[in-house]
LODO-173408 format. One record per residue (C-alpha): x, y, z; residue number from 0. Coordinates in steps of 0.02 Angstrom, whole numbers, plus 50000, padded with zeros to 5 digits. Layout:
! residues N
<vose><x>X</x><y>Y</y><z>Z</z><nr>NUM</nr></vose>
...
! end
This chain:
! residues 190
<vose><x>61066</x><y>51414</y><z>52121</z><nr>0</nr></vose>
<vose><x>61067</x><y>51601</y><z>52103</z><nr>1</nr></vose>
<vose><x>60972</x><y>51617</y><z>51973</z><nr>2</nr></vose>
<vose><x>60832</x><y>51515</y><z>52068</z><nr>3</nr></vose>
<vose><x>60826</x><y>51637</y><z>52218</z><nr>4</nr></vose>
<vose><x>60795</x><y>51781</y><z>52092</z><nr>5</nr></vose>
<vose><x>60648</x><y>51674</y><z>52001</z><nr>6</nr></vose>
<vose><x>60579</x><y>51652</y><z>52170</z><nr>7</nr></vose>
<vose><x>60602</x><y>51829</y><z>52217</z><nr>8</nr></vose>
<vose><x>60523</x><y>51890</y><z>52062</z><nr>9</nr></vose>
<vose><x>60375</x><y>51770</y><z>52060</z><nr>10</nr></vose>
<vose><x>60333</x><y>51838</y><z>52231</z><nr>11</nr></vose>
<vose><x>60351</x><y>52011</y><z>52168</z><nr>12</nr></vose>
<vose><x>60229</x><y>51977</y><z>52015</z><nr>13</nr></vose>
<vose><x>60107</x><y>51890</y><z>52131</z><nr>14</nr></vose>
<vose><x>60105</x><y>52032</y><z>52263</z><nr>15</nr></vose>
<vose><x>60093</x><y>52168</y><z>52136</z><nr>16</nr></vose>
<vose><x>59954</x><y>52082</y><z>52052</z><nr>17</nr></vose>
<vose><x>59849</x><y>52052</y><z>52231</z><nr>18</nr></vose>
<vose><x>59877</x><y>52245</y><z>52247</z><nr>19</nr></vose>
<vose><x>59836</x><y>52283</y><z>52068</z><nr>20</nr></vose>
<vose><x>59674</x><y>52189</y><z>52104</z><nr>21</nr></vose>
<vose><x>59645</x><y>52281</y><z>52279</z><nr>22</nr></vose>
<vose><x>59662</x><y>52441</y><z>52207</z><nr>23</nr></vose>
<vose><x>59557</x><y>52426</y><z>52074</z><nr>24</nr></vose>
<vose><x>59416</x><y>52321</y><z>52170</z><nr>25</nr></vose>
<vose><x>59428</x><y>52477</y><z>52305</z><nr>26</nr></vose>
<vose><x>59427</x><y>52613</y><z>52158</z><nr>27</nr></vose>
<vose><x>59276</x><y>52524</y><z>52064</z><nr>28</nr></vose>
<vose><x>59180</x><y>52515</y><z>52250</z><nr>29</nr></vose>
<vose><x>59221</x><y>52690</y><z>52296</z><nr>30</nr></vose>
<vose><x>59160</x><y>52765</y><z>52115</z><nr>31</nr></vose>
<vose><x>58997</x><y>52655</y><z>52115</z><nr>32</nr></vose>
<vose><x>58961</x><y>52692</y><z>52317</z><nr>33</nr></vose>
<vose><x>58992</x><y>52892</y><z>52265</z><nr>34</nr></vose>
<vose><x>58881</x><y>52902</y><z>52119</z><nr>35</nr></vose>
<vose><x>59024</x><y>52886</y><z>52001</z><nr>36</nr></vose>
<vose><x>59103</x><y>53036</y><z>52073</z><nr>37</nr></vose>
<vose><x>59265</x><y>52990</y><z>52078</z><nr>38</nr></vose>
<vose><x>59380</x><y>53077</y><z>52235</z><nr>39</nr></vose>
<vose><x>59557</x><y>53093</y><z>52305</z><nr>40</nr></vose>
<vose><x>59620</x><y>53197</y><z>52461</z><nr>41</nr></vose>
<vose><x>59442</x><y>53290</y><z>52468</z><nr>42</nr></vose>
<vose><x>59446</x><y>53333</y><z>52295</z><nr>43</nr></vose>
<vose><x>59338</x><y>53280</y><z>52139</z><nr>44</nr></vose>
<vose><x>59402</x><y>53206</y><z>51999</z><nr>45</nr></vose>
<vose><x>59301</x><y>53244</y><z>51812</z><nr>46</nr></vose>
<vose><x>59340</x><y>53165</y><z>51650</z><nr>47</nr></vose>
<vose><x>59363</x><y>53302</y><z>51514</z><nr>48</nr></vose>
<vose><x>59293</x><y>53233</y><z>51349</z><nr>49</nr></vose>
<vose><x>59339</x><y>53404</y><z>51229</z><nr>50</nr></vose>
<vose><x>59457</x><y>53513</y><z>51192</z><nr>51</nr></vose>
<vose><x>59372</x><y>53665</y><z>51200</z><nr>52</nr></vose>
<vose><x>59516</x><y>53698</y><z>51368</z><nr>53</nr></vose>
<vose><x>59657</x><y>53647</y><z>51255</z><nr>54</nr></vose>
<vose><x>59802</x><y>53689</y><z>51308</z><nr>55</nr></vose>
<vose><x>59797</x><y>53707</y><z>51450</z><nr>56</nr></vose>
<vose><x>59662</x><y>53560</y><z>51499</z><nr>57</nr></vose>
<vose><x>59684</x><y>53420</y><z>51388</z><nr>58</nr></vose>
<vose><x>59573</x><y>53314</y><z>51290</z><nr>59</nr></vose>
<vose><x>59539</x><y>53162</y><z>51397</z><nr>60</nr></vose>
<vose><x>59609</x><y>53228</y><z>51554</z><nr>61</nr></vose>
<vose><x>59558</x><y>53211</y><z>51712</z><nr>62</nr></vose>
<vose><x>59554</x><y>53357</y><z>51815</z><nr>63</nr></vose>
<vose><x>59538</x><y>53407</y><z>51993</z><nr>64</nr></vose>
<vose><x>59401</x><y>53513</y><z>52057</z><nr>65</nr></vose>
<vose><x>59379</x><y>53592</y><z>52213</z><nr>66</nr></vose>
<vose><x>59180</x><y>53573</y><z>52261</z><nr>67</nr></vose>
<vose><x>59091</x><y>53737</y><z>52266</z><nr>68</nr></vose>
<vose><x>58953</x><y>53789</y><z>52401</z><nr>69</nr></vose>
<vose><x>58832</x><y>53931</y><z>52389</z><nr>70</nr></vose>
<vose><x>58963</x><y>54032</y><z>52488</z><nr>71</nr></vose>
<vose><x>59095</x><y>54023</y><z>52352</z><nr>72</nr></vose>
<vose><x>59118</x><y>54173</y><z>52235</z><nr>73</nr></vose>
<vose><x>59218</x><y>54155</y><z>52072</z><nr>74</nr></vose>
<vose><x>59301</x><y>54292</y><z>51981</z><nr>75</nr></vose>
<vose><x>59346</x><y>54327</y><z>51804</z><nr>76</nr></vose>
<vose><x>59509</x><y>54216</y><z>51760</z><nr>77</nr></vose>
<vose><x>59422</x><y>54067</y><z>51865</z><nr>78</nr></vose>
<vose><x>59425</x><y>53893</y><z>51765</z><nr>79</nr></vose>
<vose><x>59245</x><y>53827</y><z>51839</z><nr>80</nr></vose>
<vose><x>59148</x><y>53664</y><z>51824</z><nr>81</nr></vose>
<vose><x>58953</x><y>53685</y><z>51788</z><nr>82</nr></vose>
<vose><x>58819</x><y>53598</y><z>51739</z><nr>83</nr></vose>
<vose><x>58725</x><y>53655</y><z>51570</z><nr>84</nr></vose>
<vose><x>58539</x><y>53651</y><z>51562</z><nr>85</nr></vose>
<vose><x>58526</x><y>53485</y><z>51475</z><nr>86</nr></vose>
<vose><x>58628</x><y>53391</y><z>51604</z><nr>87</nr></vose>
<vose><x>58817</x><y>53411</y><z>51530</z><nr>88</nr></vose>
<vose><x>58968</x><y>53456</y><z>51654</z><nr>89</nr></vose>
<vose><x>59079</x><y>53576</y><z>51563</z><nr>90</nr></vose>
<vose><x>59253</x><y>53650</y><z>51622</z><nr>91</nr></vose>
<vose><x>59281</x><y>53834</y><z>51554</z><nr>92</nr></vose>
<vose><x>59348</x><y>53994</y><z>51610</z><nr>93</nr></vose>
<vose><x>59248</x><y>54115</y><z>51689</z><nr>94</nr></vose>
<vose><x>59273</x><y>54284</y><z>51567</z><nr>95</nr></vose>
<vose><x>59157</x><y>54426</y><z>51628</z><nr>96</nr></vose>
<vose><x>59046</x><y>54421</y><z>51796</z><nr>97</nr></vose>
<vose><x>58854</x><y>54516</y><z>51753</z><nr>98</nr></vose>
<vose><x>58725</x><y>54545</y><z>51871</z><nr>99</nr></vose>
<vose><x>58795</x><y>54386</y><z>51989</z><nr>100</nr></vose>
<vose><x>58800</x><y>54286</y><z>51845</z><nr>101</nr></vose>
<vose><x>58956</x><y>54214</y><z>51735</z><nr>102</nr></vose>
<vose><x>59004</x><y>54228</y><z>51556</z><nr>103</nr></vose>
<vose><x>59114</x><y>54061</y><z>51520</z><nr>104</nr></vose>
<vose><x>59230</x><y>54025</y><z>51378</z><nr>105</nr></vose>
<vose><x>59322</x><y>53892</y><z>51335</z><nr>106</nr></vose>
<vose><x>59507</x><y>53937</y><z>51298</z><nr>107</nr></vose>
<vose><x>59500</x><y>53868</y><z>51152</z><nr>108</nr></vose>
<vose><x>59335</x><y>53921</y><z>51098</z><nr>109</nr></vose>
<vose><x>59293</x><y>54088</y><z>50982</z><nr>110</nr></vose>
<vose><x>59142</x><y>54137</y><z>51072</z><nr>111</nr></vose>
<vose><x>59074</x><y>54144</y><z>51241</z><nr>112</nr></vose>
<vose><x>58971</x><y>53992</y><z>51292</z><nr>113</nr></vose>
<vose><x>58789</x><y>54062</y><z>51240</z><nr>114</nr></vose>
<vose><x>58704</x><y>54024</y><z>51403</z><nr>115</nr></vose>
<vose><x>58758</x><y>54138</y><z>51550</z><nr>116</nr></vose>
<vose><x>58806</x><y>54023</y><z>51721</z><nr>117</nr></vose>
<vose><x>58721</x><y>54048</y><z>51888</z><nr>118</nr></vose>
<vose><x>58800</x><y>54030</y><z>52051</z><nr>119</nr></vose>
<vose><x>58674</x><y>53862</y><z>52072</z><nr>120</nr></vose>
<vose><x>58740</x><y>53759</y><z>51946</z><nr>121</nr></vose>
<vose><x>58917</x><y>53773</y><z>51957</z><nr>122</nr></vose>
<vose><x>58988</x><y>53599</y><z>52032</z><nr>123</nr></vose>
<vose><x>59176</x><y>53658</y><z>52082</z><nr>124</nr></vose>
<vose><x>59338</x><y>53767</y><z>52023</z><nr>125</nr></vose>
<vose><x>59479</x><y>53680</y><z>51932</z><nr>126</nr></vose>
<vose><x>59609</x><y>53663</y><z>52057</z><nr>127</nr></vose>
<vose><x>59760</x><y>53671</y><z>51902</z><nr>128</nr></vose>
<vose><x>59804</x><y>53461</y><z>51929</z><nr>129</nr></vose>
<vose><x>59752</x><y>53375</y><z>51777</z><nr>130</nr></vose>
<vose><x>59829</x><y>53221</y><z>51736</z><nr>131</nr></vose>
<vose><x>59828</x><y>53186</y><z>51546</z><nr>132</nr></vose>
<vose><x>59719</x><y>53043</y><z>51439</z><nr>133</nr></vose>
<vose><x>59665</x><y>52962</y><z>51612</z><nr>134</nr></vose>
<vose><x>59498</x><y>53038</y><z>51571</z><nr>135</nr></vose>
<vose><x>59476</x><y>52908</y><z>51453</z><nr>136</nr></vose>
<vose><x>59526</x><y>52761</y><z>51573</z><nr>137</nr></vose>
<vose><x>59389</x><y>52846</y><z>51715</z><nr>138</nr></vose>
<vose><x>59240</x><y>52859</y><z>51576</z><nr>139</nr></vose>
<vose><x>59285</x><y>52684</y><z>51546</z><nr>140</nr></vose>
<vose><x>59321</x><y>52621</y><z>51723</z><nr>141</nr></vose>
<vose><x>59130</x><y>52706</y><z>51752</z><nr>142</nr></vose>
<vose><x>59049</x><y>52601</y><z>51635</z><nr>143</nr></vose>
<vose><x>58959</x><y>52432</y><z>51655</z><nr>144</nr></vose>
<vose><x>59069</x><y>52362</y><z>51558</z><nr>145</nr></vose>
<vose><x>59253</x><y>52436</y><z>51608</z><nr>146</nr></vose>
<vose><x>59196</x><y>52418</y><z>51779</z><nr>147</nr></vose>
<vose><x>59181</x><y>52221</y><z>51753</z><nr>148</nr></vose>
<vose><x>59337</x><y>52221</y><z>51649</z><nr>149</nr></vose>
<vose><x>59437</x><y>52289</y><z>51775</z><nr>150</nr></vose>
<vose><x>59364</x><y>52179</y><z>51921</z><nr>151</nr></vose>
<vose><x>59404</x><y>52027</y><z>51824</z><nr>152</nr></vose>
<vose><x>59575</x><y>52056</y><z>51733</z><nr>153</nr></vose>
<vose><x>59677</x><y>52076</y><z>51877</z><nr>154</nr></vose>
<vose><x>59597</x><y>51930</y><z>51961</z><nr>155</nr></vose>
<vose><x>59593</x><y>51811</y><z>51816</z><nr>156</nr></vose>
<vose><x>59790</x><y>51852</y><z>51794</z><nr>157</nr></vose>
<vose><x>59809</x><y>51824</y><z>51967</z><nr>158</nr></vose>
<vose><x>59744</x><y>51639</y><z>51961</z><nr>159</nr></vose>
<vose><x>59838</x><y>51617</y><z>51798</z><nr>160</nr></vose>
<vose><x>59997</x><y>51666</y><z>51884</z><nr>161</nr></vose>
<vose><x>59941</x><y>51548</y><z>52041</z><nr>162</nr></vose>
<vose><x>59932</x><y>51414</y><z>51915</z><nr>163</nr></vose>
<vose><x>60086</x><y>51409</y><z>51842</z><nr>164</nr></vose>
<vose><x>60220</x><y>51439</y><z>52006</z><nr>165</nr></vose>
<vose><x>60082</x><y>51284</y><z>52086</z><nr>166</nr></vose>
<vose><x>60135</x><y>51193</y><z>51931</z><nr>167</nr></vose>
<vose><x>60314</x><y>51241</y><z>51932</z><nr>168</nr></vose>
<vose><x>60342</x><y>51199</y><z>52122</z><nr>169</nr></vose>
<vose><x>60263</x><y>51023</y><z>52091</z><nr>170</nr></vose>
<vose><x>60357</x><y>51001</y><z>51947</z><nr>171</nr></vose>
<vose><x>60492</x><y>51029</y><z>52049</z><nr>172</nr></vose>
<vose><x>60447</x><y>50915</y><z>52163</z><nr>173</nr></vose>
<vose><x>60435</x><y>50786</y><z>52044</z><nr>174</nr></vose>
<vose><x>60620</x><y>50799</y><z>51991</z><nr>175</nr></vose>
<vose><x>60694</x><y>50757</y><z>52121</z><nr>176</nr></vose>
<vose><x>60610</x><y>50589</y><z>52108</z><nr>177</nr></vose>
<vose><x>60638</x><y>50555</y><z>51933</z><nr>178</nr></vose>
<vose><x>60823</x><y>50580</y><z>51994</z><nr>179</nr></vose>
<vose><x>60827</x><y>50430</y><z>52121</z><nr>180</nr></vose>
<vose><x>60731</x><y>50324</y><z>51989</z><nr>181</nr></vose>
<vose><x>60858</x><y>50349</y><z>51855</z><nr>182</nr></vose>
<vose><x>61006</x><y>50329</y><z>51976</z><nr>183</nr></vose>
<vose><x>60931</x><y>50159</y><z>52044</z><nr>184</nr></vose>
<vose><x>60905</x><y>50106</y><z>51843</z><nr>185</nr></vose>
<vose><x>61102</x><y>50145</y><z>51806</z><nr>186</nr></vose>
<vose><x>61151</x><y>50071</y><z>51980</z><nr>187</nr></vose>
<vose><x>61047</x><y>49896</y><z>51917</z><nr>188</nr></vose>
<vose><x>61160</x><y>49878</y><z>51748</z><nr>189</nr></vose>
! end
């Protein structure tokens, strides 16, 4: 009998993690499609870094935290800045040397400066120093057509699966009992 009351308790764990699993990802997948893909938590952005030209201190397929930058802001040499290159890239680096109102960037793991200086107008936000390792790869993923279905529909579809079997199980259950009184009418008749 007590092992029953933890199967039940469990199955309605399973089933209520799995309606939040769904929630949560249904709300995420809304949120970064209603945003432009610009993915955000407690009024910061959240970017996907792809290389690991920020190694070690940014990881490969991290995703970072960036605090959104205004024409107000001012950055300073030691500043880890998100910009936008000329050909429509986002890139994370370190602002090195500040010239004329315009910044030299490096990557830390980089030999050289970054070739083009950056301008105050096309830097997107400063790293905030919360990354949160190979989630990058799960967000670029998550963004696409196809992650974005994926993750829609997996939680649901093990959601119904799950439905499926404890609605099976209870009416099997319910079927025992009768099975029960048939056999002990057949024993009581010989």
């Amino acid at each position: 009998m007590k092992g029953k009351r933890v199967l039940k308790v469990m199955s309605h764990i399973i089933t209520t993690l799995l309606f939040i699993v769904l929630l949560v990802t249904l709300f995420s997948v809304i949120a970064m499609r209603a945003s432009g893909g610009e993915a955000a938590i407690f009024g910061h952005q959240l970017k996907s870094v792809l290389s690991g030209s920020m190694e070690p201190e940014i990881q490969t397929g991290s995703i970072i935290a960036i605090d959104v930058a205004d024409a107000q802001n001012t950055f300073q040499k030691g500043d880890v800045i998100t910009f936008q290159t000329n050909d429509d890239a986002l890139v994370t680096h370190r602002i090195t040397e500040v010239v004329d109102g315009q910044y030299v960037t490096k990557g830390d793991a980089n030999d050289a400066p970054d070739v083009e200086p950056v301008t105050q107008e096309s830097i997107i936000g400063e790293y905030t120093g919360f990354s949160i390792p190979y989630a990058g790869y799960v967000m670029t993923f998550a963004n696409s057509s196809e992650g974005a279905a994926i993750l829609l529909i997996l939680p649901g579809v093990c959601l119904i699966i799950y439905s499926m079997i404890t609605i099976w199980r209870a009416l099997r259950t319910i079927d025992q009992p009768k099975k029960d009184v048939k056999k002990n009418i057949e024993q009581s008749d010989i």
